[in-house]
N, C-alpha and C positions, 0 to 999 in steps of 0.2 A: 517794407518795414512800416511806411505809414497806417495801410491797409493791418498789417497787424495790430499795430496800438489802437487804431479806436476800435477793432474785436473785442481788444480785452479793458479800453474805455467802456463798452458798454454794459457788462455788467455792472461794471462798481458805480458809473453814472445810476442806473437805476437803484441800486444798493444807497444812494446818496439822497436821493428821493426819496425815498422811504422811509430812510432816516430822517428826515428831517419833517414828514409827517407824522412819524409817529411821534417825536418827541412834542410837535404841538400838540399834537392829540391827547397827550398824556398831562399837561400841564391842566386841561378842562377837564379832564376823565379820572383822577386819583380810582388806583386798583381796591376794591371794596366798597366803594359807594356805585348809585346811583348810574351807570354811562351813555355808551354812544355807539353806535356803528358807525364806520365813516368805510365810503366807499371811493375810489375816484375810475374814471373810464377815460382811457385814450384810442380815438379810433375806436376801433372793435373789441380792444382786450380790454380787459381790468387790470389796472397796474399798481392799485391797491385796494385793500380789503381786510380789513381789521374791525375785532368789537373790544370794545372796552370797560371796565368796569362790570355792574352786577344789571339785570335787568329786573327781578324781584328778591326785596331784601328777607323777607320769609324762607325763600330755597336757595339765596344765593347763586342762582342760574347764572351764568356768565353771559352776556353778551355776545353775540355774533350778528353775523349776514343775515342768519336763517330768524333772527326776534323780531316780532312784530309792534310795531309803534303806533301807538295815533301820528297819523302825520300832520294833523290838524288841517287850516286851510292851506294844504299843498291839494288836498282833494278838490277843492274849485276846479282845477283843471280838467279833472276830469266828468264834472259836470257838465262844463265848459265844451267838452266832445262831444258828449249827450246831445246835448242843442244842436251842436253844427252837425252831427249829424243827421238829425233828423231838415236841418235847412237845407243840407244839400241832397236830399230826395225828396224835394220840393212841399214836402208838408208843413212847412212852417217861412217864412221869411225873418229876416234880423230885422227888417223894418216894421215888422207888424205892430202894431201899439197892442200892450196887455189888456184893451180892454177886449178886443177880439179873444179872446181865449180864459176873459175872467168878469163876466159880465155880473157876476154878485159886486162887482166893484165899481159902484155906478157914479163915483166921484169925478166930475171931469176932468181929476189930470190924468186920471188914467188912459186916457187919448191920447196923453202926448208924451207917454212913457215907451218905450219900447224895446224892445227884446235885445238889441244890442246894447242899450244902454243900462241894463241891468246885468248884463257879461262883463262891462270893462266899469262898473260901481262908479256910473255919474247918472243916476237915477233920477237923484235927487229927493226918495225917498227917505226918511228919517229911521233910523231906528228907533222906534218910542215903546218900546217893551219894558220900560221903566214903570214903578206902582207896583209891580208883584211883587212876593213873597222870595227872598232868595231861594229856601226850599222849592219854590216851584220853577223857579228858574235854572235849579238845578240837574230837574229831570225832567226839563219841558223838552215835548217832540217835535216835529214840524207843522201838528196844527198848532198848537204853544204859541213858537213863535209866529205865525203868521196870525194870530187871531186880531191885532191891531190894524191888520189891515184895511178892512171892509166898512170901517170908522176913518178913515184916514182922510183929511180935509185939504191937506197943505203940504208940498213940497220943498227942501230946503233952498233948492235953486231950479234954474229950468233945465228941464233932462238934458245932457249932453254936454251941458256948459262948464261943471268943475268933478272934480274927485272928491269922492266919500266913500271911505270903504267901511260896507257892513254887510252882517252877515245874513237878515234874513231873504234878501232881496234873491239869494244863490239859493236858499231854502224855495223860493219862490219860482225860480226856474227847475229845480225839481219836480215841483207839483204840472210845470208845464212840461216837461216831460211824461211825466203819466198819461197827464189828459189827450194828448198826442197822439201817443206808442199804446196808449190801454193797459199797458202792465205798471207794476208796483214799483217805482224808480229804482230801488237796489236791482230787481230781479233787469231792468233794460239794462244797467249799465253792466251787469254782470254778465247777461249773455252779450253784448254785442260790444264792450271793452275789454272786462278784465278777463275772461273767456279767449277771445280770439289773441289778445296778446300773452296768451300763456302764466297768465298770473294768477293760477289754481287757488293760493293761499290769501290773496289780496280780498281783505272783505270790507262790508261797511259793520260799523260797532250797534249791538243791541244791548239790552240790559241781559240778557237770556244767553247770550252768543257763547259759542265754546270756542275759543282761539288760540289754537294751541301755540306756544312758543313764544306768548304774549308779555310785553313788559306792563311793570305800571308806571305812572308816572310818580314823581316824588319831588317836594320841594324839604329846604331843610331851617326850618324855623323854631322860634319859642313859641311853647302852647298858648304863653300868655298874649301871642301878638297873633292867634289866631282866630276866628269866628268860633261864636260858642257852640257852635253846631258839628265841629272839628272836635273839638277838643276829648269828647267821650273816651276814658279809659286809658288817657294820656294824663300822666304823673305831670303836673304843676311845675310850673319850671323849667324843665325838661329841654332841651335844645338837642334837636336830633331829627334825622329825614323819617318823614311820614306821608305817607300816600296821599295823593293826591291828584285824583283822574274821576274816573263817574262817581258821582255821590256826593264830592267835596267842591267840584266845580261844571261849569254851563258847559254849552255845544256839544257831550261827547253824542248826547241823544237826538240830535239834528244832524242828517250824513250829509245833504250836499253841498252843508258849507264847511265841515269838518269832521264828516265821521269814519272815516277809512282808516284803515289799522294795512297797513304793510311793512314790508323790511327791502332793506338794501339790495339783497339781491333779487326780491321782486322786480325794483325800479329799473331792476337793468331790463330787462325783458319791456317794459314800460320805455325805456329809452330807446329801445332799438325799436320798435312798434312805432312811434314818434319819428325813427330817422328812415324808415321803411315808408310811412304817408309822405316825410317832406319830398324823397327820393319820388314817388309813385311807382314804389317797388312791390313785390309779392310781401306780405301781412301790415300793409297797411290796412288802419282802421278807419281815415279819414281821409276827402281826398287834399289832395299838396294843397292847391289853392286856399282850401277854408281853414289849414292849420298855419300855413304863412300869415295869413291874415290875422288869426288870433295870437301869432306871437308878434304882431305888428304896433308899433305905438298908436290908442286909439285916444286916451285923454290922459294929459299930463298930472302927475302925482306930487311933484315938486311945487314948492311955496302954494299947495293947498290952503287956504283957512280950513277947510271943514275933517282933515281927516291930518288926523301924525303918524300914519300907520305908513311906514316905509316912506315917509315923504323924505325923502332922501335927492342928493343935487343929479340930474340929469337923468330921473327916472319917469317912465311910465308907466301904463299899465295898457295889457290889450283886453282880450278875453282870457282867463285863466292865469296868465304870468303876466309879471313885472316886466317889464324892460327898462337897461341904464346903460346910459351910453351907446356905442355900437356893439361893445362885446358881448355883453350879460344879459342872459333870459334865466328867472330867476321864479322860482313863489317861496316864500317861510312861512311857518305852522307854528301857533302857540296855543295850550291847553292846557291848562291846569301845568302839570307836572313837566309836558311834552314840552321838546321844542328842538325843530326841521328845520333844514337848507336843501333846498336841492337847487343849482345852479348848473345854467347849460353856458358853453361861452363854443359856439359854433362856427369861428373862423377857427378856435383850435382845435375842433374836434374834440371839446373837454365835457366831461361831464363831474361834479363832483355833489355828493350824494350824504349829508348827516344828520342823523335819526337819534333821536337823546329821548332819555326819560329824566332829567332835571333838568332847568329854567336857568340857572346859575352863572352861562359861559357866554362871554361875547361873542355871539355868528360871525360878527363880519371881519372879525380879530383874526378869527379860526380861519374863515374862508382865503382874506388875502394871505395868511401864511402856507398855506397849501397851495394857491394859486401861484406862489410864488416859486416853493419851491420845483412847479414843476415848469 
């Protein structure tokens, strides 16, 4: 008898789960605007999988698994691969100082910069792309952002010592991926990641790019409280969602610190690729050691002065993910419109996975309620 009741406990337990993610879901997601894919992974199966709301308010497309998002900087990570991959077939070291490999940068810190410490963003590098034009910040590319650098005098701390997270420094390890590999950084990380781990649709964004299944992003604001560069052909007054992705905001035109467009059920493919290296099982992409490493606590994020970006209590950062706590290996993505969680929590075997095109909903609100109910 007992053996029979939790038979017939287990569906309705999974039925309960479900429930009780969908209706958080639903609470960020209202049906007609704006939504979300949200995915979660136990073990090997998918035990949920749902899209919500619209992903372009033009055709009204509905949301699913199969929309593609900016994921914003969730793509670090797999910059992040890039590098170690090329460190561990020995054509690069983490210890190298940048000036090995950028000798137009003839400023002396860049001797005491190096390659690990531009992965886990204690560089110490500044972000100083401030002075331009927002139109040009708007569709600035990877020389854009990097053209500050080869002027650059001064450092905010000494490499390795605090957290600062920014983005061109992950733009800067792209370029050191080219110089490396010889090829054009989309085209390496496409043949030797998104390629091998079966992620056919997973691309990086151009202005030109055809992506099919593509969301955009949207935020839902007054015209009047927008930049007057927004505004064109929008009625005065007006309060209502309006796009808000390449054209209206920075990064989508910089890939390797945010220009990856995928969806949900990409990432699973992406996930088990990931649990395939940690394993050293067949379709890993990297070996165990150098991805244990980068989901390793390498400089502390908490009570930063220099960076509020996830400074959050008992977190880190390695190469490509956050770490908090012992449970949670984490990155979040914001962009214009966009805005990702993808959270690993690896003694449960959890993966949980959400991909939005509006800015509007609390993550971490969303996340503990899913993490909870499951």
């Amino acid at each position: 008898m007992a053996g029979t009741a939790l038979l017939l406990c287990l569906p309705s337990c999974k039925n309960n789960v479900s429930s009780a993610i969908d209706s958080a879901c639903r609470e960020c997601f209202p049906d007609g605007e704006p939504g979300a894919a949200v995915l979660v992974m136990s073990g090997d199966k998918i035990i949920f999988d749902k899209g919500y709301g619209i992903a372009d308010i033009d055709t009204k497309e509905p949301v699913s698994g199969e929309t593609m998002f900016n994921v914003a900087s969730i793509s670090k990570q797999f910059t992040s691969v890039a590098v170690l991959q090329l460190a561990s077939q020995g054509l690069i070291s983490l210890e190298d100082s940048l000036s090995k490999y950028f000798p137009e940068y003839s400023a002396p810190l860049w001797n005491k910069v190096r390659i690990k410490h531009l992965l886990s963003h204690s560089s110490g590098i500044p972000d100083a792309r401030g002075g331009m034009p927002r139109e040009r910040k708007v569709f600035a590319d990877e020389s854009v952002a990097l053209e500050y650098l080869d002027t650059l005098t001064r450092l905010h701390f000494a490499p390795g010592t605090a957290y600062e997270y920014i983005n061109p420094t992950f733009v800067l390890l792209g370029r050191l991926v080219e110089r490396i590999s010889g090829k054009p950084f989309t085209e390496y990380v496409k043949e030797n990641i998104f390629l091998p781990a079966g992620m056919d649709k997973t691309c990086y964004f151009s202005p030109d790019a055809d992506i099919p299944d593509m969301a955009h992003g949207y935020e839902y604001a007054d015209v009047e409280e927008m930049p007057e560069e927004r505004t064109a052909g929008v009625a005065e007054g007006k309060k209502d969602w309006y796009e808000y992705d390449y054209g209206e905001e920075t990064f989508f035109a910089t890939r390797p610190d945010g220009g990856i467009y995928s969806s949900t059920h990409e990432f699973v493919l992406w996930e088990k690729a990931l649990r395939a290296s940690l394993q050293g099982k067949e379709g890993a992409i990297l070996p165990s050691g150098y991805l244990k490493d980068a989901m390793t606590p390498h400089i502390k994020v908490s009570d930063s002065g220099w960076s509020g970006y996830q400074n959050r209590p008992d977190t880190w950062y390695g190469y490509g993910w956050f770490i908090e706590g012992k449970e949670l290996i984490y990155h979040t993505g914001d962009n214009g419109g966009f805005k990702a969680l993808v959270a690993r929590e690896p003694s449960k075997d959890i993966m949980i996975a959400i991909f939005s095109c509006r800015a509007d909903w609390d993550r971490y609100n969303l996340w503990k309620k899913i993490a909870s109910a499951l």
